[in-house]
Each structure stands twice: as C-alpha cells, then as structure tokens.
N, C-alpha and C positions, 0 to 999 in steps of 0.2 A: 468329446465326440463331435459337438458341434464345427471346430475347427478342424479335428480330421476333414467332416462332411465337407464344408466349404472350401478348403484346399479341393480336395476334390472338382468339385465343381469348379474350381478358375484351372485346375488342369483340362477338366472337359471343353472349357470353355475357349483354351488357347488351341488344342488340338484342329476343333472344330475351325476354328477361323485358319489355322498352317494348314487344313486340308481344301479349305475352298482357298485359298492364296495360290496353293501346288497345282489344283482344276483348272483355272484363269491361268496362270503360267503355259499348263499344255497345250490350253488353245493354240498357244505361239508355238509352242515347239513341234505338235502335230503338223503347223502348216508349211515346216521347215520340210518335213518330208512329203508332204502332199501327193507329188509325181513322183515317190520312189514306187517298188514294188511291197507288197503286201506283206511278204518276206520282214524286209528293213522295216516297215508301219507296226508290226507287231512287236520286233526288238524294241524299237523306239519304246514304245510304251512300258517293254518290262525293264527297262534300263531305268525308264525316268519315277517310273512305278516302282520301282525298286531302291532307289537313291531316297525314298522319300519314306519307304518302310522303316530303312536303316536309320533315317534323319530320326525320326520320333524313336524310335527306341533307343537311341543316344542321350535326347532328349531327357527319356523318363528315367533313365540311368541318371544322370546328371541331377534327378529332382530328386531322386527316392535311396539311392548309394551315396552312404556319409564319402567324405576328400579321402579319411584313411583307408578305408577299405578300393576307393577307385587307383590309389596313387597318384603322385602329382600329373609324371608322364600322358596318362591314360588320361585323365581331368583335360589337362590343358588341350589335347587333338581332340578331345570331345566337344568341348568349347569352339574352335577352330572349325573343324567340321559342320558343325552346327551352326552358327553363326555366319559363318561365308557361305552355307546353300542358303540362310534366309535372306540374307543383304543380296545376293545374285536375284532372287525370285522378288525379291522387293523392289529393283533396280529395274529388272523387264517387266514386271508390271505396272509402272509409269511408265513404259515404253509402249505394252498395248492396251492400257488405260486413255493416253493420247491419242492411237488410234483410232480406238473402238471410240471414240466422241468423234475425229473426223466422218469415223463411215457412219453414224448415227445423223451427223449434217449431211453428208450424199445423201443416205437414205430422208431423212425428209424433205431434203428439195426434190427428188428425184420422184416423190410420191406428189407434192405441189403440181410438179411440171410435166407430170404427165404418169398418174396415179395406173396402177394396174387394175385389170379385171379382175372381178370376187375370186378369189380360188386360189389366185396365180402367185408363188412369192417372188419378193423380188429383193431379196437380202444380198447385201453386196458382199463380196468373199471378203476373208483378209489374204491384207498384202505379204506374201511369202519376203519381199525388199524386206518391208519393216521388218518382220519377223527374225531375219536374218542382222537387219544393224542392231536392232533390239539384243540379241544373241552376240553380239560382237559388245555391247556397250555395258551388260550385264557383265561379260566373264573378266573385265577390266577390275572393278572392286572385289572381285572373287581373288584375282588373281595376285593383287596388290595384299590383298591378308594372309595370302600363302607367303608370300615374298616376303610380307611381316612377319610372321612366324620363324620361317627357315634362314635367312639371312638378317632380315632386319634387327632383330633380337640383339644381336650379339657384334652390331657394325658400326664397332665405335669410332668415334672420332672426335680428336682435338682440337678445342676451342679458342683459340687465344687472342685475349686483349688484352686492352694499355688502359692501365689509369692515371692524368694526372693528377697527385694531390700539391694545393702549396705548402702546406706545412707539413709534408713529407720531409722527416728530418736525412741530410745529405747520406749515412749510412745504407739507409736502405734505398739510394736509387738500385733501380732495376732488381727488387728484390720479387720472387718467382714463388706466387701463392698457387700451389693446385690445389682444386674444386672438386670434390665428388658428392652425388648428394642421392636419396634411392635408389638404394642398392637394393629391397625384397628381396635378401635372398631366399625366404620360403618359395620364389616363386621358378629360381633355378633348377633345371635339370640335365642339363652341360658343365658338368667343372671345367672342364679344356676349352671353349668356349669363352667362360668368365677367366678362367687364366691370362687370354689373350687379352683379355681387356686390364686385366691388373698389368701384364707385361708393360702395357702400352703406358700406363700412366705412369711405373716406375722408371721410364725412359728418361719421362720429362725433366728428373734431377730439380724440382724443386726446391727452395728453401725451408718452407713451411707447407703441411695438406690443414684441410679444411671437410670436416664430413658435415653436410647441413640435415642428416637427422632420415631416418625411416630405413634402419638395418635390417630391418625382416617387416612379415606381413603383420602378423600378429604375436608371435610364442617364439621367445627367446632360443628355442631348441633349433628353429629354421636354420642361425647360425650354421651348424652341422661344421662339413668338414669345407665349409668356406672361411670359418674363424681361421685357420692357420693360411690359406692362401692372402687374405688381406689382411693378417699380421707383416703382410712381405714390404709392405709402403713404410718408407721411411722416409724421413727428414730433418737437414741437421738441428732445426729449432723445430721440429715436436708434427706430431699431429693432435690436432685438436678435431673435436666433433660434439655433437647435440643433439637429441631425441628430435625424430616427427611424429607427426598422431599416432601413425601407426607402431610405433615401437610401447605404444603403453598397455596394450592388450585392451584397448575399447571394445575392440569390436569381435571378444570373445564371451559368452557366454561360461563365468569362472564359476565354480561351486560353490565359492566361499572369497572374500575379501583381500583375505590373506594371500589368498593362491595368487591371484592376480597382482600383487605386492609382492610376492616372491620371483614372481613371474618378470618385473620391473628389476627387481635387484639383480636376478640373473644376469638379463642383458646389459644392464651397468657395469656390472663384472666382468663378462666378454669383453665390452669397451675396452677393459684395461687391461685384459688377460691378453688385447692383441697389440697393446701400448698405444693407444688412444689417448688421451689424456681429455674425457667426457666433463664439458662444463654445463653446471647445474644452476644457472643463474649466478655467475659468478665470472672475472676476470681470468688473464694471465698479462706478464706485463713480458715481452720479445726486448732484447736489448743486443746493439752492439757499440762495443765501445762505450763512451755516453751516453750515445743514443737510442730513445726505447719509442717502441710505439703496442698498442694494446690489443689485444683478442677477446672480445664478448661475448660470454655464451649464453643462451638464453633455451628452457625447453619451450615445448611445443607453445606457438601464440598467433591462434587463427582469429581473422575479423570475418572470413565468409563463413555462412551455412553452420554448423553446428560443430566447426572443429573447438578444442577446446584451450582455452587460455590460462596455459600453467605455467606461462612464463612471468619473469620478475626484474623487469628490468632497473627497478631500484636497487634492487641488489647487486645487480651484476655489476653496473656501473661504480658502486662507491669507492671512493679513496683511491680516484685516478685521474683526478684535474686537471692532473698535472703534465700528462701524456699527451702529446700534440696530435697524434694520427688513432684512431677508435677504428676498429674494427669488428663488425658483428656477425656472428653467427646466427642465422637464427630458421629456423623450418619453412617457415608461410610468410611467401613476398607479399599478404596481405597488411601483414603486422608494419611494415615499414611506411605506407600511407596512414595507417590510423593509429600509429603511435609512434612511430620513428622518427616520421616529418614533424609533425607538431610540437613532439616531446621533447626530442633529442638532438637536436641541430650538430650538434659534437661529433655524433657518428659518422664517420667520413665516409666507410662504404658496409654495405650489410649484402650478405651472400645467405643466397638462399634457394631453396630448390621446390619440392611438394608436387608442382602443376604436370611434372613428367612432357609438358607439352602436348595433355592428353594420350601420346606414343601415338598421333596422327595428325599428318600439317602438312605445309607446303612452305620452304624456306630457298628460295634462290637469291640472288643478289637482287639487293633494292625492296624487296617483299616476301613478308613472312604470314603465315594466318594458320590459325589452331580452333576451333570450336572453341576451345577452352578459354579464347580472349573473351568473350561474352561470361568469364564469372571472374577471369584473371585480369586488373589490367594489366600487369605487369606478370608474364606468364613465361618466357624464355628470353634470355641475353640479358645485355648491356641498359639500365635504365639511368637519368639524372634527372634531377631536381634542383636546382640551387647548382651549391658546391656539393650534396650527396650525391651518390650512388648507389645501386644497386643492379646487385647479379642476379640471376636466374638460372640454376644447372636444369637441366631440361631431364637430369636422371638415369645413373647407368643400368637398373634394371628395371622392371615392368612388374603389373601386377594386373589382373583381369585378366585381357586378351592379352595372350603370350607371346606378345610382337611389336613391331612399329614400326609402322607408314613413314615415310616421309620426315619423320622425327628420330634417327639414329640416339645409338645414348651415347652418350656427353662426358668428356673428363675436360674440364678448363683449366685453362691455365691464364693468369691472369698477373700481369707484370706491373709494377705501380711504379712510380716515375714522376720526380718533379716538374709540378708547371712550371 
C-alpha cells in the first residue's frame, strides 16, 4: 500500500511540474498571436490546451498499461509523442527563461532611472521576435525525433575500413569481416524495413560476419519472425556471434531461476537454429591453405556501471599460441581497456558494439560527438592502441526511443590487409 501511495505521489508530483512547464510555455505562444483576432486567441489555446490533455493521458497510459496489453506499435508513438512535446517545451523554455531575465534587467534599470508613480505599472511586454525564434528553435529538436523515428530507424548505412595487421598471414590479405552488432529486435515493428537493412549487408559478399552480441531486448521470443530473415546472412567461412547484457534476461523480473535459464537456452538455440555458430568463451580456428588466424568469443564483459562480467577470457583463449592474427568478439568496447589492453596484447583486433552511439550524435568529416563519449571512451568506429585495435558497431537496431538522430545504424564492413 505504502508503495502504491508513493508511486502515486511522484505521478502527482511530475504532472504538477509538466503543467506549470505547459503555463510558462503559453506565455510564449500566447504572444505569438497577440495581434490576431480573438477568433485565432481562443483556437490557440484549445489547440495548445488540447495537445497537452492528450500529452498526459499518453503519459498515464504509458505508467499504468503493461507493453502487452499497449502493443509495441502503440508503446513506441506513445513514447515519441511524449517525449518530442516535452524536449520542444523544455527547448522554448530556455528560450523564454533568457528572456524573462533580460526583461527583468530592463525592468529594474528602468525603475532605478526613472522609477514610476505609486499605482502605475510599468512591466515590459514580451518580445513576440523572441517568441517567434524561440518557436523556430524549439520545433528543430521536435522535429529531428520525428525524423528519428520515421526515417532515421531504419537508414542504414555501410561502414568500411582497412586494418593493417603485420603478422597477417599472406592468405588472408584483403580478407572481408562484416560487423553487425544490436539488433533488439523486440524492439522492431517494420519487417520490410529491417529487410532492407539485411538486403543491404548480404550485398556486401563477405568472407566471414561477426554479431557482437544483444539479439533482442530481453525474452528470447522477440526473435519472432525475424529469426528466419537473418538466418538469410551467410558466409563462406561461417558466422560467428556472442551474447550482450541484454540477451541474458537481466532486466526481467522471472518467476522462478529456471525460467530465466530456459529463457538463455532458448536464444542460444535460435543462434544456431539460424546457423550462427554462438561462442561461449571459447575459440574457432579460420584456415586457408596453411594459413589460420582465430575468432574469440567472449559473453557479455562490462567495466562501466553495473553491466555484468560473464565473460572468460581464459578460456576462450586456450590452446591457440600458436595462431599469429587473434580476433575478439566481445559485447562492451569497455572490456578492451581493462582487460584486453593490459591482459592480452596478442589480440590483434576486438569488435565490439553495446554504446548504439546513444542512436543521437553528430558525425561529419573530421568530427564526431555522442553524449555517450562521457561514459564511453571508445564509443563508435575505428580505435588503436599500440599494434591493437578496435571496432565500435554503432548498432542496427534501437531500443528506447525508436529512432536515431544523427547516428544511422551501422553494418561494417572491415577489410584487414598487411602492413
């Protein structure tokens, strides 16, 4: 009871503040129409009085309707919706927040230097200018989550670069690894869509894929009828892949031990029901002709925040000395500074994905920047250290917000090449 109670109250409590947030908002938009007619002043207000009804009982839907009963569809524009009218209303109120302290300095100079008579006021209007770039400057981040949503999602695009290694033995110059790495697909609701994006990487003709881990959100079921579309990726020496956090069922609340365990076996199954070939802290040894180089799989092995380290890299590695070029799979580009760098020097390149790039950045030539570099150092692309490497898949599908900014999803393809 006491936690019903108190849920409760942080709902009243968040309401209360989105409605004085919406208040301060209309000041600005009231003054947009200032000099219309009475007519347009009175729409105005049930438009925006209206948008903001809809907002919170989106809102309370979204708190109080379990994911099954809303559907994903209906969830994720709920989300969208929600979220782009508070970031709009968050974005213009730093717009007439700056204001309202300009006209607060008029107004007390303007009472210093020549104060009024008892009675009279003398409050400075707002600027309909501001009100208007303020409204221009807001519907840019509104508009940019829309844009994530309906296009961005689903606007893949191929990454390719060059590694060299020296003791890349002579068979495999120019041998052709694609990269895929978060897929979520619990979080899909376009197959034709993600079609396009599988189309696109089976173009690439490959040698070898790579999946670095996080097939679905949480419950092996997500799969659905995506398992047979990316059963469609093939390679003539194999696909390999490895669990990320979210493939272990953490972040379900399971009945019982077992379920959650069964829940693991499933999606290991999958793995291989769609010819994956899921390494579990363990090798594979790549051979042509004489010459071999090796594939390390490792599960999940996070150094930030509370992800969890189940990976084994003693194992993976054993009884393969002898192999000149090491290649690692592994979930969390954290793992390769605090155990890859110090531990494993051997490793020649380690592919890895988790950070999604946040699914919001800014990447042009010369400069790249993610929120996400502030917990990732190494958070998207190409990184070295010494003679290592590492990769960053930035992630073909999304989870959360059902979109991405500025950060498209990602099939690499990555071509190794003697120094």
């Amino acid at each position: 009871m006491h936690t019903l109670s108190g849920r409760f109250i942080v709902i009243g409590i968040i309401l209360i503040i989105f409605l004085l947030l919406d208040w301060y908002v209309y000041q600005g938009v009231k003054t947009l129409a200032i000099h219309s007619s009475d007519t347009i002043k009175r729409w105005v207000g049930i438009i925006y009085w209206g948008v903001t009804v809809v907002t919170i009982l989106l809102l309370l839907a979204l708190l109080f309707i379990g994911p099954a009963q809303l559907g994903l569809s209906l969830r994720s524009f709920i989300i969208v919706f929600v979220f782009s009218n508070l970031f709009f209303k968050l974005f213009f109120t730093v717009i007439l927040l700056l204001e309202d302290i300009v006209r607060l300095g008029r107004w007390l100079v303007s009472q210093v230097a020549n104060p009024a008579p008892s009675g009279e006021g003398t409050a400075i209007p707002r600027s309909q200018f501001i009100s208007t770039i303020g409204l221009a400057l807001a519907s840019i981040p509104f508009a940019s989550m829309v844009y994530g949503v309906l296009i961005g999602a689903h606007d893949y695009r191929v990454r390719k670069v060059k590694i060299a290694l020296k003791n890349l033995p002579k068979s495999f110059e120019g041998f052709k690894i694609l990269q895929l790495s978060d897929i979520h697909s619990g979080s899909f609701t376009n197959p034709q869509l993600v079609k396009k994006g599988i189309d696109l990487a089976i173009a690439q003709k490959a040698d070898v894929v790579f999946f670095t881990g996080d097939l679905v959100n949480n419950i092996a079921d997500e799969v659905g009828e995506y398992k047979n579309m990316f059963s469609r990726i093939k390679a003539p020496m194999g696909v390999f892949s490895v669990l990320g956090n979210h493939d272990y069922g953490d972040y379900v609340d399971w009945p019982t031990p077992d379920a959650k365990r069964n829940n693991l076996d499933t999606l290991i199954g999958i793995h291989k029901e769609m010819g994956w070939d899921i390494l579990m802290n363990e090798h594979r040894i790549l051979k042509k002709g004489d010459d071999q180089i090796a594939v390390v799989g490792i599960e999940n092995w996070g150094a930030k925040g509370r992800f969890p380290k189940y990976g084994k890299m003693k194992e993976a590695v054993k009884n393969m000395e002898q192999v000149s070029v090491k290649l690692l799979l592994s979930h969390d580009p954290s793992h390769w500074d605090a155990q890859v760098i110090p531990e494993y020097n051997d490793i020649d390149v380690m592919f890895a994905g988790h950070t999604h790039g946040m699914q919001f950045g800014i990447e042009i030539p010369g400069f790249k920047w993610s929120p996400v570099k502030y917990m990732y150092e190494q958070w998207g692309g190409l990184y070295q250290k010494g003679k290592q490497f590492l990769y960053v898949n930035r992630g073909f599908g999304y989870i959360g917000f059902p979109g991405r900014v500025g950060m498209p999803p990602e099939i690499t393809v990555v071509e190794l090449v003697r120094a």
